[in-house]
N, C-alpha and C positions, 0 to 999 in steps of 0.2 A: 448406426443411424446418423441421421444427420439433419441439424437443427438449420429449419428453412426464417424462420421468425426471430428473431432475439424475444428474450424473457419477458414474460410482459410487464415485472417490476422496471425493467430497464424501460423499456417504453414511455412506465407513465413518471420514471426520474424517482422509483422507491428503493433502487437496488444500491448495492453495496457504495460508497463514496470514498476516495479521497480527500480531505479537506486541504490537507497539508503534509506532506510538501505541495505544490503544484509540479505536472511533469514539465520538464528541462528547468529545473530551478539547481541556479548553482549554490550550496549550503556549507556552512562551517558548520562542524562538532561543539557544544557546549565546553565548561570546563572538563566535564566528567567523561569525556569524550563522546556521547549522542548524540542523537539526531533526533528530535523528536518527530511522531505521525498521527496526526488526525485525521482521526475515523469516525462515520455514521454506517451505522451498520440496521437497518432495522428487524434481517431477519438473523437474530443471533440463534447461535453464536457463530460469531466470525473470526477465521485466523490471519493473520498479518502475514506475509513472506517477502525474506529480502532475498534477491538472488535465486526464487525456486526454492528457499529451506525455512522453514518455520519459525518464525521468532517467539523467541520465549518472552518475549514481553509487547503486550498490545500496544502500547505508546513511546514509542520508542525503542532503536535496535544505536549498536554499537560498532561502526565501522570499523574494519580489521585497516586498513591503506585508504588513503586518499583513489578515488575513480568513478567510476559511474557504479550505479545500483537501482533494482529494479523491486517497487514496490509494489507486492499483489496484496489484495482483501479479498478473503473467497467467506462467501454467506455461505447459510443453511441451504439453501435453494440450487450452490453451485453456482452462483452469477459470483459475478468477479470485478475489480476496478484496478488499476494499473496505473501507475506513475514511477516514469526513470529519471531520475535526478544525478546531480555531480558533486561529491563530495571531495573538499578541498581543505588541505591541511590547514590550523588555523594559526 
């Protein structure tokens, strides 16, 4: 099948968010090497993915190498938000 509408949470601005990073944001790792990510999610629960694979931690994932990385939020519903950012050795 094939979804002619987008979700109607995306519609009225209820669906999954980004907060932070913003996409194309260039970012330095903390001391402890993170990155932190802010999320509004309203229909939880929702999983975080860096790169396509599951982060084990909702606020925050762990850079292996300085590059680009791609941040998904998927809800309950299946709607999704996305931000690719560039992580830069610090």
């Amino acid at each position: 099948l094939e979804r002619l509408a987008p979700p109607l949470g995306s519609l009225l601005g209820q669906g999954p968010r980004i907060l932070f990073p913003d996409p194309g944001s260039t970012l330095l790792p903390d001391p402890e090497g993170r990155i932190s990510v802010r999320t509004r999610c309203p229909a939880a629960p929702c999983t975080l993915y860096i790169n396509g694979r599951e982060s084990p931690a909702g606020d925050h994932f762990v850079p292996p190498a300085p590059g680009f990385y791609t941040i998904s939020l998927v809800d309950a519903n299946g709607e999704s938000a996305t931000s690719r950012v560039e992580v830069r050795e610090p």
